[in-house]
C-alpha positions as CSV (number, residue, x, y, z in Angstrom):
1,X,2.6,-0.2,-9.9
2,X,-1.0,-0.4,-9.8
3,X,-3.3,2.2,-7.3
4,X,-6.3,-0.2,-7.8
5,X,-4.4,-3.1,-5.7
6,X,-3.6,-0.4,-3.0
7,X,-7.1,0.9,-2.9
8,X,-8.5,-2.7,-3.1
9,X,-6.5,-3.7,-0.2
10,X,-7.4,-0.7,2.0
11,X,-11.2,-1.3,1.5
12,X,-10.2,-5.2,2.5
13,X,-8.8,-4.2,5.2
14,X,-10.7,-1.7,6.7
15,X,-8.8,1.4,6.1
16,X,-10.2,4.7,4.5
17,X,-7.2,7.0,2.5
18,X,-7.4,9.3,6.0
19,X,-6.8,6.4,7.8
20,X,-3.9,4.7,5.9
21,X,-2.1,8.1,5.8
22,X,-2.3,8.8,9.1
23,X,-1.2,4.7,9.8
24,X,1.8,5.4,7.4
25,X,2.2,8.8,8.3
26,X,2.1,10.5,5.2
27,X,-0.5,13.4,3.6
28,X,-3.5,12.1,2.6
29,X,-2.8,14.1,-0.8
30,X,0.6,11.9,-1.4
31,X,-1.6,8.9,-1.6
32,X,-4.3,10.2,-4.1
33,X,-1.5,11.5,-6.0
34,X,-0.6,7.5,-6.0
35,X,-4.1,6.6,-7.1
36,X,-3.9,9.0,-10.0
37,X,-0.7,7.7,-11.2
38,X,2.0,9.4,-10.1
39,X,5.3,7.4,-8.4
40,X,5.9,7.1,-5.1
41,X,9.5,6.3,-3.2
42,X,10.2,3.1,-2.7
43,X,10.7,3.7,1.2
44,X,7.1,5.2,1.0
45,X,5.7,1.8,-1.0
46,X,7.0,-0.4,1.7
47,X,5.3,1.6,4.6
48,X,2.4,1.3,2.9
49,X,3.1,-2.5,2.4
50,X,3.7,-2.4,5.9
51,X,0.6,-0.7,7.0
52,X,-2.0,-3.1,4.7
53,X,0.4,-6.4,5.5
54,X,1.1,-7.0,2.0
55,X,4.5,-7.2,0.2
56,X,5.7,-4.9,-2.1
57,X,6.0,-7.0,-4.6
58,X,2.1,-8.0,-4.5
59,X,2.1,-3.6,-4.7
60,X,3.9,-3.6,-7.7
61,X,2.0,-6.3,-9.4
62,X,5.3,-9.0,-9.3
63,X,2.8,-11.2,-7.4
64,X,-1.2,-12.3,-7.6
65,X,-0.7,-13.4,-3.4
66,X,-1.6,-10.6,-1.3
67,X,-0.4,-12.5,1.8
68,X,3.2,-11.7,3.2
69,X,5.0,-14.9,3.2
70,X,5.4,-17.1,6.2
71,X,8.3,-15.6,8.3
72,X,8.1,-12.1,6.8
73,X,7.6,-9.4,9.7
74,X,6.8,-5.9,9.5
């Protein structure tokens, strides 16, 4: 599972860390606990998915296409 995609898709997309968490909601500190390596639930990795419109697999670095593919809803 790779922080930098996360992080990379935030900036993308216009959300700061404060804003994702609150978007999620989760603590702001569960998320830079993510960035510095530590694992997340898997329920908590899709509502961040969720949140930056991006599959879990892209996430987990299982795909290169941030997209969510056609028909997927959140």
């Amino acid at each position: 599972m790779t922080g930098e995609r996360m992080f990379a898709l935030m900036r993308e997309r216009g959300f700061s860390t404060a804003s994702l968490a609150a978007s999620v909601p989760i603590q702001r500190s569960t998320l830079n606990n993510f960035f510095a390596g530590r694992p997340i639930s898997s329920d908590l990795l899709a509502r961040i998915a969720g949140a930056l419109q991006t599959s879990v697999a892209y996430l987990l670095a299982n795909s290169e296409d941030p997209q969510l593919p056609p028909g997927t809803t959140i």
